[in-house]
C-alpha positions as CSV (number, residue, x, y, z in Angstrom):
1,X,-5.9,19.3,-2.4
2,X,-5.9,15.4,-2.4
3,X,-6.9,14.0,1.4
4,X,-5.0,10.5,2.3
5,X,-5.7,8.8,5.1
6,X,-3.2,5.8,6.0
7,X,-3.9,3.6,9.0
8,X,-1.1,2.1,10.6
9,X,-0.7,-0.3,13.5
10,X,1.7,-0.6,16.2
11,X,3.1,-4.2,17.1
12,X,5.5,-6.4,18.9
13,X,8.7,-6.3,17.1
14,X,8.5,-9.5,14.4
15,X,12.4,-9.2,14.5
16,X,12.7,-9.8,17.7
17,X,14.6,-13.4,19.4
18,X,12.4,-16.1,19.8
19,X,13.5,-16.5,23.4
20,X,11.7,-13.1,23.8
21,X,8.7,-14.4,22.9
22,X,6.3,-15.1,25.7
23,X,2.8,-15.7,26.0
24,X,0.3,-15.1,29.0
25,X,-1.7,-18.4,29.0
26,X,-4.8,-16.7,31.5
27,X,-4.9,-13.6,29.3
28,X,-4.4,-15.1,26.0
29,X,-2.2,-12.3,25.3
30,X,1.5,-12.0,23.8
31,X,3.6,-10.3,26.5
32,X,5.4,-7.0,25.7
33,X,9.0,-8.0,25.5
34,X,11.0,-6.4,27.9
35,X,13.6,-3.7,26.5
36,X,12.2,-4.3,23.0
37,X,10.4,-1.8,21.8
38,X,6.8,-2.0,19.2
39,X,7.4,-1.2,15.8
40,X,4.8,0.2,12.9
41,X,4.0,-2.9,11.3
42,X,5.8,-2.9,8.0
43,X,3.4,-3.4,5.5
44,X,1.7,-0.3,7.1
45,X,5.0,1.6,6.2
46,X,4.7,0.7,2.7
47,X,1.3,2.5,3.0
48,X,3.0,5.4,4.2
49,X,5.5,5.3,1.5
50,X,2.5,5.3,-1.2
51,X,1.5,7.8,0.2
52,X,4.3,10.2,0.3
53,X,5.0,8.8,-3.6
54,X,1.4,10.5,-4.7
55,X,2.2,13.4,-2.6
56,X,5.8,14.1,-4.3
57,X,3.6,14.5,-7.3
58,X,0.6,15.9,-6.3
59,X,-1.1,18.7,-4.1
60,X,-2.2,15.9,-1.0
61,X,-1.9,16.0,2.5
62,X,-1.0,12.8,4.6
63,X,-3.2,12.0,7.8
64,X,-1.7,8.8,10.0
65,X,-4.3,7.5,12.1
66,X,-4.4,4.3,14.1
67,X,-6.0,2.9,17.3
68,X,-5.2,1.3,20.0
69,X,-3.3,1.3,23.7
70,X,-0.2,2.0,25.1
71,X,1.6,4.0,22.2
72,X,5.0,5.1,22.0
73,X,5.0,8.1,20.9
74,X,8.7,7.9,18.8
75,X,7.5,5.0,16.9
76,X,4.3,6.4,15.9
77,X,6.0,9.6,14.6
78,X,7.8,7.9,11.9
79,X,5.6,8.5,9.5
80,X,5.7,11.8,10.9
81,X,9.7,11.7,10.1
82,X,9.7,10.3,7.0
83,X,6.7,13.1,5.5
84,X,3.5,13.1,6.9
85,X,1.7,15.9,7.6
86,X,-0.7,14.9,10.7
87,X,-0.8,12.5,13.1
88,X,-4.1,10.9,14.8
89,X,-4.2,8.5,17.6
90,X,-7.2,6.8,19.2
91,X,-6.1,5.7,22.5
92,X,-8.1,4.1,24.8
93,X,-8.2,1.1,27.2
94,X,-11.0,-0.4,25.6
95,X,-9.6,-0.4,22.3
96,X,-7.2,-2.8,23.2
97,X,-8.8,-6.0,22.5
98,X,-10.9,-6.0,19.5
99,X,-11.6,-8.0,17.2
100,X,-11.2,-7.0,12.9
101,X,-14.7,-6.6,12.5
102,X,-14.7,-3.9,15.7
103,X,-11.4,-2.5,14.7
104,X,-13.3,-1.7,11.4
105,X,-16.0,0.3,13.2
106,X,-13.9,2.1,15.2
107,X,-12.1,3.4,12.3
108,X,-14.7,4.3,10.7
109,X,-16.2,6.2,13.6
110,X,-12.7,8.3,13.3
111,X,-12.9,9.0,9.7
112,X,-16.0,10.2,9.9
113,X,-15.1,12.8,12.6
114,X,-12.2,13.4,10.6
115,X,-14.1,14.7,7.5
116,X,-13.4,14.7,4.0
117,X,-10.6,12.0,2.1
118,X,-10.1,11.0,-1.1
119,X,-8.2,8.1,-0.5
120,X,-7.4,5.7,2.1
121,X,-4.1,3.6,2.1
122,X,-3.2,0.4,4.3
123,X,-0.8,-2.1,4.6
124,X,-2.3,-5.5,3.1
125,X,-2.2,-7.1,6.8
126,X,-0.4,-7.0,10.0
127,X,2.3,-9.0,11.8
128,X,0.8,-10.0,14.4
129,X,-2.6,-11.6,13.6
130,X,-2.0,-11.8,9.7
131,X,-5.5,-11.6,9.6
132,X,-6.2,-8.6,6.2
133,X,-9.9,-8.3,7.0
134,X,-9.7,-5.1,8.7
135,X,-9.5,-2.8,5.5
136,X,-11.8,-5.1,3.6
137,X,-14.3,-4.5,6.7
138,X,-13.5,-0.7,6.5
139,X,-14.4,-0.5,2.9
140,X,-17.7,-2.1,3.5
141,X,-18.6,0.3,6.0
142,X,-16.9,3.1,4.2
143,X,-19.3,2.6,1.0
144,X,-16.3,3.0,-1.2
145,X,-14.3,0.7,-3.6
146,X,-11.1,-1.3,-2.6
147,X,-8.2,-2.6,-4.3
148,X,-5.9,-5.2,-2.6
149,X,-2.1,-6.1,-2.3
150,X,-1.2,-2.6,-4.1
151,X,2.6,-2.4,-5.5
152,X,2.1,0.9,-7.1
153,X,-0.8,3.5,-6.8
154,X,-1.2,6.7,-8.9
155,X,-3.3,9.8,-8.9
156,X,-5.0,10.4,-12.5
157,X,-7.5,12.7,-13.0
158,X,-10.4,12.2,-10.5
159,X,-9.3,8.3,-9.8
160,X,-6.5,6.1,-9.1
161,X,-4.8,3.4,-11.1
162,X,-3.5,0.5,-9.2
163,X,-1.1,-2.1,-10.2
164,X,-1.9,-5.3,-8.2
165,X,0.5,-8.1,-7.6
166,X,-0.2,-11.5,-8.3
167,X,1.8,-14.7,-8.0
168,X,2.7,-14.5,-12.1
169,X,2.5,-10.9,-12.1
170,X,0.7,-7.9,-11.9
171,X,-2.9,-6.4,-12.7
172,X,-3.8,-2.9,-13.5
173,X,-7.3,-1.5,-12.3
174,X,-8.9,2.1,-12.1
175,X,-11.2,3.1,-10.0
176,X,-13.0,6.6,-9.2
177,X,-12.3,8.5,-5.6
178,X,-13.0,8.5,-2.7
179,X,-11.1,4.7,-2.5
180,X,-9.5,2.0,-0.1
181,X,-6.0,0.5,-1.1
182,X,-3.8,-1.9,0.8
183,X,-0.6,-2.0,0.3
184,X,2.1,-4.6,0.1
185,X,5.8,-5.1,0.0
186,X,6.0,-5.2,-3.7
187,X,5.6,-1.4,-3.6
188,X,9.6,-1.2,-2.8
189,X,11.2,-0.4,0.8
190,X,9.6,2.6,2.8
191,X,11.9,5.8,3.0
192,X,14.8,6.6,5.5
193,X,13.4,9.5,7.8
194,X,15.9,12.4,7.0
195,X,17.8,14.9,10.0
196,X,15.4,17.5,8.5
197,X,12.0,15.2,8.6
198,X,12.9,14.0,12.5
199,X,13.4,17.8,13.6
200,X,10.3,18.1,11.9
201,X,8.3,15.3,13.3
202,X,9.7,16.0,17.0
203,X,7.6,19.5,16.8
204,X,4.5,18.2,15.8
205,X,2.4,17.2,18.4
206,X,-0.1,13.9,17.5
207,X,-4.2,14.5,18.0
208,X,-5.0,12.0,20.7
209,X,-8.3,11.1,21.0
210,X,-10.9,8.9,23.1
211,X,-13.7,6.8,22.6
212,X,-15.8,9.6,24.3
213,X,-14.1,12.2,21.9
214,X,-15.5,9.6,18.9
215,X,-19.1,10.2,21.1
216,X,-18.7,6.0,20.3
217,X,-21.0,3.3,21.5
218,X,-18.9,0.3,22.9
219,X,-22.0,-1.5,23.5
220,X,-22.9,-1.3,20.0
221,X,-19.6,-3.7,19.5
222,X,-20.2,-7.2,19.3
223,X,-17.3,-9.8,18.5
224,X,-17.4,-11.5,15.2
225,X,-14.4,-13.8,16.5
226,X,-13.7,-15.5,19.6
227,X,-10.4,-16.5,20.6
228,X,-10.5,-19.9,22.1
229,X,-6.9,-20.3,22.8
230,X,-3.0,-19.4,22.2
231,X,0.1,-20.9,22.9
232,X,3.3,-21.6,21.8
233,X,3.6,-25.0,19.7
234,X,5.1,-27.9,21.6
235,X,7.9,-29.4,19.8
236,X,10.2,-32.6,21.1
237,X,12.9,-33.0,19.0
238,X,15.2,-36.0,19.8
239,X,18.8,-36.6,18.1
240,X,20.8,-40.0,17.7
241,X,24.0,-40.0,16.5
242,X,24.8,-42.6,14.4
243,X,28.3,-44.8,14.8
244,X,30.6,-46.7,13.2
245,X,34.3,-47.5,12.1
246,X,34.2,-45.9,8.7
247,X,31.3,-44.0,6.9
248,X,30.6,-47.5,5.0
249,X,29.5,-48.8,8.4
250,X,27.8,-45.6,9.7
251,X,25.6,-45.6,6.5
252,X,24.8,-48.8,6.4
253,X,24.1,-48.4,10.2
254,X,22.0,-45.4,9.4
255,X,20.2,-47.6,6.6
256,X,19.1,-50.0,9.3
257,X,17.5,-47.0,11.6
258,X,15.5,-46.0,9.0
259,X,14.0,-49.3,7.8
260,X,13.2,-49.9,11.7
261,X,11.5,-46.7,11.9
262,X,9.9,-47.7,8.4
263,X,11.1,-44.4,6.8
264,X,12.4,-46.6,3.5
């Protein structure tokens, strides 16, 4: 049986209104908008829809994993929903704040108390941070080969063949297993969970674990990145209507404007 690991991560809904977005200047932290709930990120769920493509073809089973604080339990079982088998979190307080390069040990901490895996699938970055160094980190750690920016990954033999996009097209590489993958959009829009998949999912209770269940040094961590400061930009925008008798007048008005603000 083909092991694949996909590692998700939960975030602030990107969908949500701008007037909902709020940031704690002391914390240097977004603020959970109120009544809006996190979503998977969505390049994640194209991860999870790889991964249930290899599976519809092959013998596999699908383990979601991710890390953090403060999950909500409905959104992470999606992926549950929509096909996978198993369902790891790693919550824990001290999680909440790290950085990629700590992110990456982490995970690798939890795949290496998971076991054996053949293949490990993520989305090519996340919403929130945009950053796409965590699987690259991962990889590193991990000892094993990775592909970026997947739009179609396949099982053959013992390997996988990867098309990768590009801006004029794609790329097609092989490599051997155990491998890393990230996914992106290209890949086509995740699966609609079916009535069958959510009774499913709603039954299946996710592994929870700790960073004492990881037997996980956090003094080992140290911060690759510091964050110096966030805030929403500052923009003053300032309108003039511009007059006249007929639109001659106003354009010729308008004409004048814009040679005093040397603009033409």
């Amino acid at each position: 049986m083909l092991n694949i690991l996909v590692c998700i991560k939960q975030v602030i809904d990107p969908e949500m209104p701008a007037s909902a977005f709020n940031i704690n200047t002391s914390s240097k932290k977004v603020e959970e908008p109120e009544g809006i709930p996190p979503v998977i990120n969505g390049f994640c769920e194209n991860a999870v829809e790889a991964a249930l493509r290899i599976k519809d073809n092959n013998d596999a089973s699908i383990t979601i994993l991710s890390i953090g604080n403060k999950f909500v339990t409905e959104v992470m079982k999606k992926p549950l929903s929509m096909g996978a088998d198993n369902l790891i979190l790693i919550d824990d307080p001290k999680f909440e704040n790290l950085d990629a390069v700590s992110t990456a040990h982490v995970l690798k901490a939890a795949i290496k108390k998971i076991g054996n895996f053949d293949l490990i699938l993520c989305g090519r970055q996340a919403s929130d941070w945009d950053n796409a160094l965590v699987p690259l980190g991962l990889s590193e750690m991990l000892d094993v080969p990775c592909i970026t920016i997947a739009q179609k990954v396949e099982i053959i033999d013992q390997g996988v063949i990867v098309q990768r996009a590009l801006s004029n097209g794609y790329e097609v590489i092989e490599s051997s297993l155990p491998a890393l993958v990230t996914v992106t959009n290209e890949l086509g829009d995740p699966r609609y969970p079916n009535l069958k998949g959510i009774m499913s999912a709603s039954r299946k209770i996710p592994t929870i674990w700790n960073s004492n269940d990881l037997n996980f040094d956090l003094e080992s961590l140290t911060a690759k990145l510091k964050l110096i400061d966030l805030q929403i930009p500052i923009t003053d925008k300032q309108c003039e209507i511009i007059k006249g008798d007929d639109d001659q007048e106003i354009g010729r008005n308008l004409a004048i404007k814009l040679r005093e603000a040397k603009l033409i």
